[in-house]
C-alpha positions in Angstrom: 160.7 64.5 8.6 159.1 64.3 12.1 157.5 66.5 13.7 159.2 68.1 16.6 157.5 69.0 19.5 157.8 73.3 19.1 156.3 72.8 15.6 153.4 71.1 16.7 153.1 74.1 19.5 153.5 76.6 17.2 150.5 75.4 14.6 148.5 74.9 17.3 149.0 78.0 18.9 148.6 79.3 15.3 145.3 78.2 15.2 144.3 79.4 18.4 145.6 82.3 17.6 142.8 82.4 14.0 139.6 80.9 17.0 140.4 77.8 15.7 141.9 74.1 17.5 144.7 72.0 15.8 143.4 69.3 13.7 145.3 66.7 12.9 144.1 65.1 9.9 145.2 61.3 9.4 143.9 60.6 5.7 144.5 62.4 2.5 146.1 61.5 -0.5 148.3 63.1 -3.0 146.8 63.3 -6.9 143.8 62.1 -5.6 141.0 61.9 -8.2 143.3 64.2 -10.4 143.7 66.8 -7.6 146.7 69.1 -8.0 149.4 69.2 -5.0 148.4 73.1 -5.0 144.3 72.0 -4.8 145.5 69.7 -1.8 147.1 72.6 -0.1 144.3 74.7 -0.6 141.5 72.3 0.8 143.2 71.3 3.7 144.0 75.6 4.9 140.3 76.2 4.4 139.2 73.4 6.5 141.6 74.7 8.7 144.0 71.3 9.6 146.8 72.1 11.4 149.3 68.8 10.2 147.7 66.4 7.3 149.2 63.0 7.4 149.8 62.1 3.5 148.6 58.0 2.7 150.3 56.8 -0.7 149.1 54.1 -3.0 151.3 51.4 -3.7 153.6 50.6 -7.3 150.0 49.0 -8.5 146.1 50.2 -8.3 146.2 53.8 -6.9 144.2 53.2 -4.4 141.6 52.5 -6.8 141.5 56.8 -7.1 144.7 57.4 -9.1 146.5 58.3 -6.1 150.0 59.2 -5.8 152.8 56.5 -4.5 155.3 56.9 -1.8 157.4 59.2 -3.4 154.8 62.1 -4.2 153.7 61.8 -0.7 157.3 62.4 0.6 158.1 65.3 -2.4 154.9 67.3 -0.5 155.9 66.4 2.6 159.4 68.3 2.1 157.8 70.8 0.1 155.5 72.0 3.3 157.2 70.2 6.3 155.4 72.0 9.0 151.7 70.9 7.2 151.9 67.6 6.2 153.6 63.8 7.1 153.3 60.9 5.7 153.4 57.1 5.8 154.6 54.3 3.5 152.8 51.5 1.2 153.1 48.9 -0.7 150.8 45.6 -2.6 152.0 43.2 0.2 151.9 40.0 -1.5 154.5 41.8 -4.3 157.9 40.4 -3.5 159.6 43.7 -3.4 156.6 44.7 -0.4 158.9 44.8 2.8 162.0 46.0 1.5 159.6 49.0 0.0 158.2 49.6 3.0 161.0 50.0 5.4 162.5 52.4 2.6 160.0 54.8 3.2 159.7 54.1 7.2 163.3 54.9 7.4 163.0 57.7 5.3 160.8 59.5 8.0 157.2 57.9 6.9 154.9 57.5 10.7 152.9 54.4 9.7 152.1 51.9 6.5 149.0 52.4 4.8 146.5 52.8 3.8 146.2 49.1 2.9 143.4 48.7 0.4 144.4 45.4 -1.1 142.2 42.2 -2.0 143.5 40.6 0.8 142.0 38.5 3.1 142.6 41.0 6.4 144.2 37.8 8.2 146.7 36.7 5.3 150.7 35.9 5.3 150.6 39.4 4.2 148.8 41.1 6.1 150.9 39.5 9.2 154.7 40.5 7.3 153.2 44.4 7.2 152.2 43.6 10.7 155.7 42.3 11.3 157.0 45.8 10.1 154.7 47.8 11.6 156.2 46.3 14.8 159.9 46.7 13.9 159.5 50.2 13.6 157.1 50.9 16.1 154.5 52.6 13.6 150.5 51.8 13.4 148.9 50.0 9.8 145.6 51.7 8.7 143.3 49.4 6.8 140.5 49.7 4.5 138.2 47.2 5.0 135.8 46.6 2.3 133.4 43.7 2.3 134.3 41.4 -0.9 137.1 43.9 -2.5 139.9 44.5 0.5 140.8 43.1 4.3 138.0 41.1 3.4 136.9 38.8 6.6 136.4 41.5 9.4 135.0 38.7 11.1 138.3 37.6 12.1 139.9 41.0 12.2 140.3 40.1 16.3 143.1 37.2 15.5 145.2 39.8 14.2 144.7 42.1 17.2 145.9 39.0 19.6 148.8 37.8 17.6 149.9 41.0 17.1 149.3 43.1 20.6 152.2 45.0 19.9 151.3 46.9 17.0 148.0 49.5 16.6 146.0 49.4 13.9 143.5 52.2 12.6 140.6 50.9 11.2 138.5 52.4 7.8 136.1 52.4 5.3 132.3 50.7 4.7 132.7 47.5 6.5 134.5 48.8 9.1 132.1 51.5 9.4 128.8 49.5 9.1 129.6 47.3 11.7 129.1 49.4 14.5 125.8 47.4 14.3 125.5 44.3 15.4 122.6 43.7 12.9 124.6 44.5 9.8 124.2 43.3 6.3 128.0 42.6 4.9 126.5 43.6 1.8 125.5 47.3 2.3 128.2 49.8 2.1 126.6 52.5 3.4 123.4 51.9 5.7 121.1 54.3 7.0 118.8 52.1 9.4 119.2 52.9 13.4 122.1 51.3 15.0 122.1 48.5 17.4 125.3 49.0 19.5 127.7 45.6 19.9 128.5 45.1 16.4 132.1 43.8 15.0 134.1 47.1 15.1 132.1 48.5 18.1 133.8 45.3 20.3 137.3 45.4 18.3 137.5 49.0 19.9 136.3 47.8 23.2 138.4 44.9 23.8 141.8 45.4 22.6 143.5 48.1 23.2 145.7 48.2 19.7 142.3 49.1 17.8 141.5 52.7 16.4 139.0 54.2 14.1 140.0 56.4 11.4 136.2 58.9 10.8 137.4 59.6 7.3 134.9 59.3 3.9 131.7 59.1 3.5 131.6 56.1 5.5 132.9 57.4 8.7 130.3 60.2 7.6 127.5 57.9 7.3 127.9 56.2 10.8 128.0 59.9 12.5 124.8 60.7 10.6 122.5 57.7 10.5 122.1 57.5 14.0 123.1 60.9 16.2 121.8 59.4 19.3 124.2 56.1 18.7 126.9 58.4 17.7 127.0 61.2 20.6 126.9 57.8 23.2 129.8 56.5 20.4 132.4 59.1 20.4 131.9 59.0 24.2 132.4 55.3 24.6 135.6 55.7 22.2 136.8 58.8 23.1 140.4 57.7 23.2 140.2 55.3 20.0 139.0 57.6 17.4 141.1 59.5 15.1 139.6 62.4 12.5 140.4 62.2 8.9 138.9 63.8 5.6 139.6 61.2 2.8 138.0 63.3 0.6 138.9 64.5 -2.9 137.1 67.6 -3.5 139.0 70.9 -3.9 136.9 73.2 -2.2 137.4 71.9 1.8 134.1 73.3 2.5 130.2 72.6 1.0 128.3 69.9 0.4 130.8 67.4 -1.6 133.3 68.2 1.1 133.0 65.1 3.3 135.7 66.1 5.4 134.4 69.4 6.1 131.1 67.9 7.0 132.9 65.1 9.2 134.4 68.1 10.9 131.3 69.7 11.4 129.6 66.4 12.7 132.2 65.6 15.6 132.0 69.2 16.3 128.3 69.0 17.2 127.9 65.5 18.2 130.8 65.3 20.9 129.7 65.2 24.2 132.1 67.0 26.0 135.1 69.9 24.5 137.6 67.0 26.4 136.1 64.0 23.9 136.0 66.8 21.0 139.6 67.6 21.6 140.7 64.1 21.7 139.2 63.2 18.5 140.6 65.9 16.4 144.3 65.9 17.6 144.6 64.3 21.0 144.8 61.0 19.9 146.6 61.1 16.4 149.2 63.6 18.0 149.9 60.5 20.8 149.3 57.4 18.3 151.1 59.2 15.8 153.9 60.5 18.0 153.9 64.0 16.5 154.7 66.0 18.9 
């Protein structure tokens, strides 16, 4: 189920050959919000992506979106091979979690997630996903939401230093809001100027197993609150940031299209075509190994 290293050539010359670069998109989700397989398909040509990586749910929650599980993520996946990937998931504290997981990893899957748990983001469980993670040689992306899931960001870094092995991809509000160092917990989605030197803004510094997945509104909302932050952002993180759409819409293009609009943002707030490049498939295409 990999991608090889002519197919990834081939889309992108593909796209060049349409005036457009590859994309690799790291976050989308099968039956999300009700969203047809087809609708999914649809969205991600318009926007123009050249390989979509495919996050499943677990056996419980959906994602809190009704999304599709492990296998509906590998039945697309099949379906399209040359457009879309996928990783493996499960609840982690569920007894059944690992043996789930490396299922799905040895059935071609390119990293677990996206774990949106209520979790603390330091727990027992948290380390065994870790522990697979490192086993196979694949990257965890989290969702960290204040209160709800990974909660205790805080002490996201004792992770990163027990585990310096394995990469993990950052998400969601509190990741997001703490690219401030002034930042309420509280607020999901602020819109005050940011003061560089927050939480996630030193995870991405300091150890090098830390990415940021720009997916959602909230990776949306820290492009847009602050331009002048962001353009001196992207270029401070060039080689730790990762884009992904996360969003459910079936259009891929408008107003409700946050991944359009993500697209649009990096596009016109990367300082250089190099950092630009990096962002949209660079760094996913090494992380990810697709090649």
């Amino acid at each position: 189920m990999k991608q090889t290293r002519r197919t990834f050539l081939a889309a992108a010359a593909a796209a060049v050959v349409q005036g457009a670069e590859p994309v690799i998109d790291i976050h989308q989700h099968t039956n999300y919000a009700g969203r047809t397989d087809d609708e999914l398909i649809a969205h991600q040509r318009t926007m123009g992506i050249t390989r979509t990586v495919l996050l499943p749910a677990g056996s419980k929650y959906g994602l809190a979106a009704g999304c599709g599980g492990n296998d509906t993520v590998v039945a697309l996946a099949q379906r399209h091979p040359d457009e879309f990937l996928f990783f493996a998931n499960e609840v982690p504290d569920l007894p059944e979690a690992r043996p789930v997981i490396e299922k799905y990893l040895k059935a071609g899957a390119i990293g677990i997630g996206e774990q949106k748990f209520h979790l603390d983001c330091d727990s027992a469980a948290i380390h065994m996903v870790a522990e697979v993670a490192e086993e196979f040689g694949v990257p965890v992306l989290m969702h960290f939401q204040h209160g709800e899931y990974n909660m205790g960001i805080e002490r996201f870094h004792t992770m990163l230093e027990k585990c310096p092995r394995v990469n993990f991809i950052g998400h969601a509000q509190t990741w997001w809001g703490n690219i401030d160092r002034n930042h309420v917990q509280a607020v999901m989605y602020p819109k005050t100027k940011v003061a560089p030197g927050g939480i996630t803004d030193r995870l991405l510094s300091d150890y090098p197993n830390m990415y940021g997945d720009l997916s959602a509104g909230s990776g949306l909302n820290a492009l847009l609150r602050d331009e002048e932050h962001a353009q001196a952002f992207l270029e401070r993180h060039q080689d730790k940031l990762l884009y992904g759409s996360d969003c459910d819409d079936r259009a891929g293009e408008g107003e409700k299209c946050s991944g359009s609009k993500c697209l649009e943002a990096i596009r016109r707030l990367a300082p250089s075509g190099t950092v630009r490049q990096k962002i949209l498939y660079g760094n996913a295409s090494r992380l990810l190994k697709i090649r």
